[in-house]
N, CA, C and O atoms as a GROMACS GRO file, in nm:
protein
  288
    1UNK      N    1   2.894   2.466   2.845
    1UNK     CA    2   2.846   2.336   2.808
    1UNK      C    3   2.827   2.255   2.935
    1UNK      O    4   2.905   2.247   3.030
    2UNK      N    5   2.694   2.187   2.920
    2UNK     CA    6   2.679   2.120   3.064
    2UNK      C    7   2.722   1.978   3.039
    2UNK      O    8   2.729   1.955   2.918
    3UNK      N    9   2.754   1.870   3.119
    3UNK     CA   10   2.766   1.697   3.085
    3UNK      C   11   2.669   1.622   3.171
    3UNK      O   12   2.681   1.628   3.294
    4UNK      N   13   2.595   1.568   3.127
    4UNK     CA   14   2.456   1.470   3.171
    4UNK      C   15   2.564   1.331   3.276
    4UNK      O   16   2.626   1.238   3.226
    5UNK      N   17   2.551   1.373   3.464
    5UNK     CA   18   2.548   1.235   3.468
    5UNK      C   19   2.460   1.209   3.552
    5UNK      O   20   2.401   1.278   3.635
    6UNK      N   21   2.455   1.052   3.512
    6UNK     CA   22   2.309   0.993   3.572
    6UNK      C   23   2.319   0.938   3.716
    6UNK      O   24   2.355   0.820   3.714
    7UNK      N   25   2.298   0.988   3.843
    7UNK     CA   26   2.301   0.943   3.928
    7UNK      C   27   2.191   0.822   4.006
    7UNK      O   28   2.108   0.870   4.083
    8UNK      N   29   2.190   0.717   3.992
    8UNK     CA   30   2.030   0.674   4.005
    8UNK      C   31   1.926   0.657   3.905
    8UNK      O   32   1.926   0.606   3.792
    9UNK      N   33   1.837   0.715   3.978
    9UNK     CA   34   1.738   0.736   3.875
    9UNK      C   35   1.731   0.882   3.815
    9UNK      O   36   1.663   0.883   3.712
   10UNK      N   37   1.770   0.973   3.841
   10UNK     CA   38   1.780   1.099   3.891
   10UNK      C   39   1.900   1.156   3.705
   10UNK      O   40   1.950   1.070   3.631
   11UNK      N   41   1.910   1.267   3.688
   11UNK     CA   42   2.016   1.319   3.577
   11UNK      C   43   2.077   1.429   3.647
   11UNK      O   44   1.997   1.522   3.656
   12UNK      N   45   2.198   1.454   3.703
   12UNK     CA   46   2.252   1.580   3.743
   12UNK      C   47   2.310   1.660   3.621
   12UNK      O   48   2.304   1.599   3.514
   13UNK      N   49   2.354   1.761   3.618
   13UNK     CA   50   2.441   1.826   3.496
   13UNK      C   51   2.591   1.853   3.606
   13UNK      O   52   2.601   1.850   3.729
   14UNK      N   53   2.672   1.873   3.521
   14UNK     CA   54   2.811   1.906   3.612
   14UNK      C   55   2.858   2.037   3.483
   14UNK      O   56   2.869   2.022   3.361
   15UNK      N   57   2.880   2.171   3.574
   15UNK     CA   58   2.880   2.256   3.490
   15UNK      C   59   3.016   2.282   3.464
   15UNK      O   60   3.092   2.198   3.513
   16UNK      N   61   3.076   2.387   3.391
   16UNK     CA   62   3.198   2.380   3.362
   16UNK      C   63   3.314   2.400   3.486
   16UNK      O   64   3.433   2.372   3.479
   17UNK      N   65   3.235   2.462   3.607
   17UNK     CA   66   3.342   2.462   3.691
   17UNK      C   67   3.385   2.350   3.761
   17UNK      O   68   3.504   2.335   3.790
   18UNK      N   69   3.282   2.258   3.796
   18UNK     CA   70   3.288   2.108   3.842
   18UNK      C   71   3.357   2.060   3.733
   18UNK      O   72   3.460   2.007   3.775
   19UNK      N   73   3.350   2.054   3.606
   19UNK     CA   74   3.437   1.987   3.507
   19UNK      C   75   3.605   2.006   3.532
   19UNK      O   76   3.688   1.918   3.553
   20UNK      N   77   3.619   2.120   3.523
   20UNK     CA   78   3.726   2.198   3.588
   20UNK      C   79   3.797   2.146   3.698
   20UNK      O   80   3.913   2.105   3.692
   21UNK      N   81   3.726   2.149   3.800
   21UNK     CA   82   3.788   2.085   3.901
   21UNK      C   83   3.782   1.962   3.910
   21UNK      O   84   3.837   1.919   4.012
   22UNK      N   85   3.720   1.857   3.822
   22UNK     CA   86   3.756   1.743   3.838
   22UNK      C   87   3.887   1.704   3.720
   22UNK      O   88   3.967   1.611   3.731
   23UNK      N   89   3.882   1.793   3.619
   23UNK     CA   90   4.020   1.782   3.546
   23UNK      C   91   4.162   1.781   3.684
   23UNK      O   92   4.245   1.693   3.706
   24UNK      N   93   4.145   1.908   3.750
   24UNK     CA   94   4.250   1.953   3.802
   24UNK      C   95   4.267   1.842   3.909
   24UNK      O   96   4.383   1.816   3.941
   25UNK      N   97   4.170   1.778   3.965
   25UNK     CA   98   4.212   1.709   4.076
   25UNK      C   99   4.281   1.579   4.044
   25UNK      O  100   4.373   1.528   4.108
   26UNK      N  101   4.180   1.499   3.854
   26UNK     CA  102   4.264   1.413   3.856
   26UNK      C  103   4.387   1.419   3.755
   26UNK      O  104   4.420   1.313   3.702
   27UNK      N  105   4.447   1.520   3.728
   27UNK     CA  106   4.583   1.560   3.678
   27UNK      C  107   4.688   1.520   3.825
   27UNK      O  108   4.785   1.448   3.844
   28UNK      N  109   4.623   1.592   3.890
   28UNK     CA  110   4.708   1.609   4.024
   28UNK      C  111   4.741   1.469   4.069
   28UNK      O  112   4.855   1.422   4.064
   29UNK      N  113   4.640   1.408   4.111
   29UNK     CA  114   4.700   1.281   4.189
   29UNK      C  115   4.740   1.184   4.100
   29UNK      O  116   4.820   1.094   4.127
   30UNK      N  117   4.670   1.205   3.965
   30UNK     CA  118   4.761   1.105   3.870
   30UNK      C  119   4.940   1.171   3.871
   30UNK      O  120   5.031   1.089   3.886
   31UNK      N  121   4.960   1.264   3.861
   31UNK     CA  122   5.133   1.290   3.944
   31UNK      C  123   5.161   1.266   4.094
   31UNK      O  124   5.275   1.250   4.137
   32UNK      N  125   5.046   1.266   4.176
   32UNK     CA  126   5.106   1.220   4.314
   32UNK      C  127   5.115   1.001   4.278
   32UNK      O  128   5.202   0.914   4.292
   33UNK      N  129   5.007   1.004   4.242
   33UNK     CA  130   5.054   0.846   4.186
   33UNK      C  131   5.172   0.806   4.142
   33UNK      O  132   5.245   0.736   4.212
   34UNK      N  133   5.205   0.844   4.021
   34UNK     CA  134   5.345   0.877   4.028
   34UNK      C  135   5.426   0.865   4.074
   34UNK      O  136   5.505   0.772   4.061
   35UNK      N  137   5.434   0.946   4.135
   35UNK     CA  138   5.554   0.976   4.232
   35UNK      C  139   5.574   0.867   4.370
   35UNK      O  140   5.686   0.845   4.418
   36UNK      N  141   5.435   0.800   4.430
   36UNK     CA  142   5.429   0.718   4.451
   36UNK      C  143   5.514   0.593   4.418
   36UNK      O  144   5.596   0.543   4.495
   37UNK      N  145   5.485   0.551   4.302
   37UNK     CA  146   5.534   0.404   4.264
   37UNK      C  147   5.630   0.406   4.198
   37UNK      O  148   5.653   0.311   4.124
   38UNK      N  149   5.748   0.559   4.206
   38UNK     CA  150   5.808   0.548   4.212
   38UNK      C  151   5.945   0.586   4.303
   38UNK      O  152   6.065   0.608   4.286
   39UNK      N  153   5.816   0.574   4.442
   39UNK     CA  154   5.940   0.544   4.570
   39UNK      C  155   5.981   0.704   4.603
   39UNK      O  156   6.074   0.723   4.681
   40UNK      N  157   5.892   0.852   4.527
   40UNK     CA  158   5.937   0.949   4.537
   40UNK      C  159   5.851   1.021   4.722
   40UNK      O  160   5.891   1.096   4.810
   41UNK      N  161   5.737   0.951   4.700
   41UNK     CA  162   5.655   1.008   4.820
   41UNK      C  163   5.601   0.823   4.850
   41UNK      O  164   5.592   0.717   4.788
   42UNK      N  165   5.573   0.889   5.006
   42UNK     CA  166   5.503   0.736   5.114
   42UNK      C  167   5.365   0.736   5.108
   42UNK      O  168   5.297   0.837   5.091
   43UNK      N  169   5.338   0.662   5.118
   43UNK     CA  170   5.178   0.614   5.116
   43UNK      C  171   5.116   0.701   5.216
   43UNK      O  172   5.004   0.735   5.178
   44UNK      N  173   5.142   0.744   5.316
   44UNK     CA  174   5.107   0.863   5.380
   44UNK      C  175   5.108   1.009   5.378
   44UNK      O  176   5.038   1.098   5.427
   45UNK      N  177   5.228   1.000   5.292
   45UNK     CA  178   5.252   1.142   5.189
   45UNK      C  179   5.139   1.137   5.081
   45UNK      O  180   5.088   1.248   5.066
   46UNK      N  181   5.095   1.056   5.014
   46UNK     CA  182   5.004   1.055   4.920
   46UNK      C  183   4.871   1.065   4.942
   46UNK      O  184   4.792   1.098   4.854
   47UNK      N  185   4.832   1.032   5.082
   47UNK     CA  186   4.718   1.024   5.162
   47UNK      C  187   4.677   1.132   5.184
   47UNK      O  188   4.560   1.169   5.179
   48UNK      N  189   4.792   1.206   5.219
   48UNK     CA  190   4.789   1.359   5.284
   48UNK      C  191   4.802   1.457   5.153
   48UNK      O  192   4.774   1.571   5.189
   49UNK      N  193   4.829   1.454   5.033
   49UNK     CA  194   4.756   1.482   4.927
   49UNK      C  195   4.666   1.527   4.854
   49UNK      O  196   4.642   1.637   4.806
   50UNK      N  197   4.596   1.382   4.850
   50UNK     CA  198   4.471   1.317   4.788
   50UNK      C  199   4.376   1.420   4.949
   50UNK      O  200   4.286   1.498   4.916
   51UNK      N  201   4.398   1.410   5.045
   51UNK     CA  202   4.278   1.520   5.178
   51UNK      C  203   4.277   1.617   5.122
   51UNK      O  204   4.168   1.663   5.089
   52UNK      N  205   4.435   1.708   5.080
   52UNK     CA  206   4.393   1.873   5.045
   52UNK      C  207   4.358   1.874   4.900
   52UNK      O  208   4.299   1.973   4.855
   53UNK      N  209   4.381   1.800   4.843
   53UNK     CA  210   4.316   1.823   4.716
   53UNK      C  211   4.174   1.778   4.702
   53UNK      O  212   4.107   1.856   4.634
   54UNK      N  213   4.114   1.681   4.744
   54UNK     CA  214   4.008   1.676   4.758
   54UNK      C  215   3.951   1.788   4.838
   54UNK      O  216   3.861   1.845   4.776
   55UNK      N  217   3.970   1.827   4.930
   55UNK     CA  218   3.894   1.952   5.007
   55UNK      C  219   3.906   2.104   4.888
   55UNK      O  220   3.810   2.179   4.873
   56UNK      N  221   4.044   2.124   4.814
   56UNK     CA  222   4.052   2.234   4.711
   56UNK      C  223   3.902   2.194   4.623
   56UNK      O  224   3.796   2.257   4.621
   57UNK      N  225   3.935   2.080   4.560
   57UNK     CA  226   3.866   2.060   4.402
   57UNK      C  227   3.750   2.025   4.444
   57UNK      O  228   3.676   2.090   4.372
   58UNK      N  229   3.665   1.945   4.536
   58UNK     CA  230   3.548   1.871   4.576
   58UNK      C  231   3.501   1.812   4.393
   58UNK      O  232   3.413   1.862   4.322
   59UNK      N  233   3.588   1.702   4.360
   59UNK     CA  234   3.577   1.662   4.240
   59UNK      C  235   3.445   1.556   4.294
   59UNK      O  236   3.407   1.529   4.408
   60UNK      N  237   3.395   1.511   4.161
   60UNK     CA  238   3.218   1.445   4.149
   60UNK      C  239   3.284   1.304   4.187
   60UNK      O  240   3.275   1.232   4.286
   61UNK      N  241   3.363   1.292   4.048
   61UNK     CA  242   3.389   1.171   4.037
   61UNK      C  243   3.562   1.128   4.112
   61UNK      O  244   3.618   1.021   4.088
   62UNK      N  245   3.594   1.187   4.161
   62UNK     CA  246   3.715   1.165   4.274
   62UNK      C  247   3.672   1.111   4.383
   62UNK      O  248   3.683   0.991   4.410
   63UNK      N  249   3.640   1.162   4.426
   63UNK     CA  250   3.595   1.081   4.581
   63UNK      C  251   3.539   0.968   4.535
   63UNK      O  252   3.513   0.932   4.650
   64UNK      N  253   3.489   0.860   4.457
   64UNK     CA  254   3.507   0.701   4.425
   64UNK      C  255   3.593   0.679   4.432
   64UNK      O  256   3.595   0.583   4.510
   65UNK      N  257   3.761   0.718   4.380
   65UNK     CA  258   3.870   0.709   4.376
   65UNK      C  259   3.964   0.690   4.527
   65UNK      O  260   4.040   0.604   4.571
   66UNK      N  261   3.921   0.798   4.566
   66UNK     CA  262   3.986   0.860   4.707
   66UNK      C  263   3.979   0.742   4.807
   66UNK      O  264   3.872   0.714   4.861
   67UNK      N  265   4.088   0.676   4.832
   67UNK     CA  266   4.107   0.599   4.952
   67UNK      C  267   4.119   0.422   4.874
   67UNK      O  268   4.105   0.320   4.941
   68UNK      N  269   4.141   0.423   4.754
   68UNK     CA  270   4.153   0.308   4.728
   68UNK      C  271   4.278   0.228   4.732
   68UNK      O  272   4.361   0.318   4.738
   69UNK      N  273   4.352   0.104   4.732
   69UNK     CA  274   4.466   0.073   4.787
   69UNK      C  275   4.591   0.098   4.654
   69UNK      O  276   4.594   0.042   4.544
   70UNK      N  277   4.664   0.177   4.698
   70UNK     CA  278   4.789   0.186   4.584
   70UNK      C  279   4.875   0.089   4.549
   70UNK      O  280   4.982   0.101   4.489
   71UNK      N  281   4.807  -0.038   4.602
   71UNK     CA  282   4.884  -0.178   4.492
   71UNK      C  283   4.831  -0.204   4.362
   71UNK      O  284   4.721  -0.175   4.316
   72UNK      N  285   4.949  -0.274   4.301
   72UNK     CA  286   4.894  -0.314   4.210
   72UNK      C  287   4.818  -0.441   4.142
   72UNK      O  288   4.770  -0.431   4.029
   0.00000   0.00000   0.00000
């Protein structure tokens, strides 16, 4: 099954393995988040993270995410 997103003007499809890896990436840092705010890992520990997992998964919609400030 493919999922229609619209980049622009433009329609990409994201096939099941991109789906895939954008599940897995944001499972993941939603537990490095986590663990974060609650004092388990440093904001630099989480940084360093969010690099290898982004380089594993090359998620679509992660990297919008990636680098935003962990306050609340």
């Amino acid at each position: 099954m493919n999922v229609t997103l619209p980049t622009g003007l433009e329609v990409s499809t994201v096939d099941k393995d991109d789906f895939r890896n954008e599940k897995l990436y944001q499972a993941t840092m939603g537990i490095a988040r986590k663990m974060f705010f609650e004092g388990l890992i440093s904001e630099e520990e989480y940084r360093q993270i969010d690099t290898i997992f982004l380089a594993k998964y090359h998620p679509v919609f992660g990297t919008l995410f990636s680098g935003l400030s962990l306050t609340l």
